[in-house]
Steps between C-alpha positions, in 0.01 A plus 500: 500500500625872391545641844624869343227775556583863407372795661294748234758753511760245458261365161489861371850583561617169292253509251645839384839453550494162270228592231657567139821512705887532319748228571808581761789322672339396824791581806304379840423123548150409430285553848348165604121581527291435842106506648581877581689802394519860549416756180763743476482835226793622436387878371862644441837394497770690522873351383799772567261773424356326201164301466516142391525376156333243269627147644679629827365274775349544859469205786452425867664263691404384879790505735622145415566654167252315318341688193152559568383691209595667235428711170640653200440880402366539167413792373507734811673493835149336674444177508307202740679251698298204713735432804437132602473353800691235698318150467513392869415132374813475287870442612547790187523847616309643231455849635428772808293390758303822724629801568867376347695767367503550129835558248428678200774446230522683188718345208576785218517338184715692307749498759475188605505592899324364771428739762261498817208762444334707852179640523528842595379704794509213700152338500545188727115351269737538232785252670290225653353238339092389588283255314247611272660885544573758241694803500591760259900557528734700324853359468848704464785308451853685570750211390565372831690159419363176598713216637446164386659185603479173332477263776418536820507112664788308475567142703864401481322130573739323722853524493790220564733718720756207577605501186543909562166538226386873477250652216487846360172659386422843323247687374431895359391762615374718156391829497215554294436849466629826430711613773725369746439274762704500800536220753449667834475175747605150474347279797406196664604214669794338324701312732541180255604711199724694336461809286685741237500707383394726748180702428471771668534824342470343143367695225329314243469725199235513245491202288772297692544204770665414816605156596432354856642176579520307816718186616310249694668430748722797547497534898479308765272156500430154671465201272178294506272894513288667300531845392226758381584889507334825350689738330392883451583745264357884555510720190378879447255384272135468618418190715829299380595341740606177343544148707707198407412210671776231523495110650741273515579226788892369564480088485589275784654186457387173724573196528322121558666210569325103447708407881602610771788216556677202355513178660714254310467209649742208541770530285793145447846598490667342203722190567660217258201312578244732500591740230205748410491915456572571895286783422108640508431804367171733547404771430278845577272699270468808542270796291454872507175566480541890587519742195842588514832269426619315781889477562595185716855487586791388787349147453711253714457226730631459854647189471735248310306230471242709287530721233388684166492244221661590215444711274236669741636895561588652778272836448211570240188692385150361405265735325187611603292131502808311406641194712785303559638166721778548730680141530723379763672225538539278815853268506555337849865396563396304831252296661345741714187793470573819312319868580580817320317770322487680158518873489408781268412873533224637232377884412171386612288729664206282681704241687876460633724593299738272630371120501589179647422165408618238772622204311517097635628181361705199658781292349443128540829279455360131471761315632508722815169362558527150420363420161586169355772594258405131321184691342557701192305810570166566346522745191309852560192521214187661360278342247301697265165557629211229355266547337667871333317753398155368760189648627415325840782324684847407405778311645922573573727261596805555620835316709680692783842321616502562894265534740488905457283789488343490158260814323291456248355814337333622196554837363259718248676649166572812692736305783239518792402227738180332440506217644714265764461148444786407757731678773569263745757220573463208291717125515696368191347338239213575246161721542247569316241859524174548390492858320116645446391756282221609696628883555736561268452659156573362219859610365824336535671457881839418600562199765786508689646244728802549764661267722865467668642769278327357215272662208268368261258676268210393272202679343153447479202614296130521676223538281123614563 
């Protein structure tokens, strides 16, 4: 349904101006048209002593800025302008809403100026805008130039400042009329940025710019905050005071690890007749969920028995929702229990940045304990998992050599725990697990199996 209704005067005024009307350059943005609107006749105008020409242009605009009207002179300096008002249904501002202040502008054709246009003698009717009103107004326009900027919101999104990240933004500040424009006051609250040049006392002349630019950040700031300021410029022109708003918020790296500790079990010492690895190794994932990079680094461990596997580095940086495994590596030397710890400091911001994780294994030497050296001893395994790919249940078998803490765990694609199928102490020999589907997705998993320094891998495939 047409919801645009036009006062009489507003009909008259319209009717005239457009009927057997020439063709000119139109200057002001189309006015969005409302359910109400104030008729304004503008009976003279008056543009550095001269009346308006054929095609020079008139407008309001509400205090937002917004073009609420407008109208092109045509064969005299009258002419009928319907000033529209603000739909309060709509997230558009379309126009003034009562008793807002109203901007007339005045574009002269020929010179191609923008200028802002007064009613004289001061007639407050004259300046405010009310619905279904009309006023008769005379206009002068003394080139009084009119600042314009191009933007006036800017979010710098969020910045990485580990990796020492900063972003520059600019805009311009034009002056559209036909004198200068000088920069009285600049303003705000600014803590987060940085500015140049400086402002104050600028002239802009007639027909030229001035750049603003800010630095985000450019003072002081906390990582993991956000940041919203105003900034105000104050010009001798007419109501110009101009405001940039600016956002930005400094990331903040975090971190998430899949354990707290590592508990290697039981662990044989190598011998002529037990030969084997004399090793387990484990590992930690950890992930940075924050928005920022996280920098891990100083990674050691406490102890000699344990250690970084190789290849695994002693410091480095995940990206925001990256992850990676820390692995260690436990090697007993003698039959007795080992403690130590693994250490690392992080930039994190949400938890220590200093973190422990206690470590425990033991070192078994066979003969110290009595073994019967007669047996060959039983060779560590992991069968493939049967049936492969399944939907239901499944089954593993697998051989551990010594009666030793054994785990048994699947992993999703992304290296998290989803399920424990053993972590306990098992004896020698062959067992067998039932794996079911019932809670998993379907997608591919990893199964890992650990015992007495020894590793064994397989994949799976469940289907749904």
């Amino acid at each position: 349904m047409n919801r645009t209704y036009l006062s009489l005067a507003t009909v008259i005024f319209v009717s005239v101006t457009l009927f057997m009307s020439p063709v000119f350059a139109q200057h002001f943005p189309e006015p969005i048209p409302t359910d109400g609107n104030m008729s304004i006749l503008v009976s003279a105008t008056d543009i550095n002593g001269v009346p308006a020409s054929p095609g020079d242009e008139v407008a309001t605009f509400d205090p937002q800025g917004v073009c609420a009207g407008r109208a092109i002179f045509e064969n005299d300096d009258q002419v009928g302008i319907g000033a529209w008002r603000d739909d309060p249904a709509s997230e558009v501002d379309e126009g003034f809403r009562d008793n807002d202040p109203i901007e007339y502008r005045i574009w002269d054709a020929d010179q191609d100026v923008e200028m802002i246009a007064d009613p004289p003698g001061g007639d407050e009717a004259n300046r405010r805008w009310a619905n279904n009103g009309f006023v008769v107004v005379t206009l002068h326009a003394d080139g009084i130039g009119i600042p314009r900027i191009r933007e006036v919101e800017h979010d710098f999104g969020v910045l990485d400042m580990t990796v020492g990240e900063a972003r520059n933004w600019s805009t311009t500040i034009e002056n559209l009329g036909n004198s200068d424009v000088s920069i009285l006051e600049v303003g705000g609250d600014a803590d987060a940025w940085l500015f140049g040049p400086r402002l104050e006392d600028d002239v802009i002349p007639v027909d030229d710019s001035i750049a603003f630019f800010s630095v985000f950040p450019g003072g002081d700031y906390q990582v993991g905050t956000d940041y919203s300021s105003v900034i105000t410029l104050a010009t001798d022109c007419p109501d110009s005071l101009i405001e940039i708003h600016l956002t930005g918020r400094i990331g903040a790296p975090r971190y998430e690890m899949d354990k707290d500790s590592i508990d290697f079990g039981v662990v044989n010492i190598p011998s002529d007749l037990y030969p084997g690895p004399g090793f387990a190794l484990d590992s930690i994932l950890i992930r940075n969920p924050g928005d920022a990079t996280l920098n891990v680094f100083n990674l050691q461990c406490s102890q000699a028995a344990f250690s970084l596997a190789g290849g695994n580095p002693a410091e480095f940086s995940l990206h925001p929702g990256d992850s990676a495994y820390i692995r260690v590596e436990f090697r007993p030397e003698e039959h007795t229990e080992y403690n130590g710890t693994m250490v690392y400091a992080t930039n994190a911001v949400t938890r220590p940045t200093h973190v422990t994780i206690p470590l425990h294994g033991e070192g078994l030497n066979p003969i110290s304990v009595g073994e019967d050296r007669s047996q060959p001893p039983m060779q560590f395994s992991l069968s493939p998992v049967y049936p492969n790919p399944f939907n239901g249940k499944a089954t593993v078998r697998f051989t551990v050599p010594s009666n030793s803490h054994t785990r048994l765990v699947v992993y999703d694609v992304r290296g998290s725990e989803v399920l424990r199928l053993a972590d306990e102490t098992l004896t020698s020999g062959e067992h067998s697990v039932t794996i079911e589907s019932h809670g998993l997705p379907a997608g591919s998993y990893l199964l890992r199996l650990t015992n007495s320094g020894n590793l064994a891998e397989s994949h799976f495939v469940v289907l749904k």
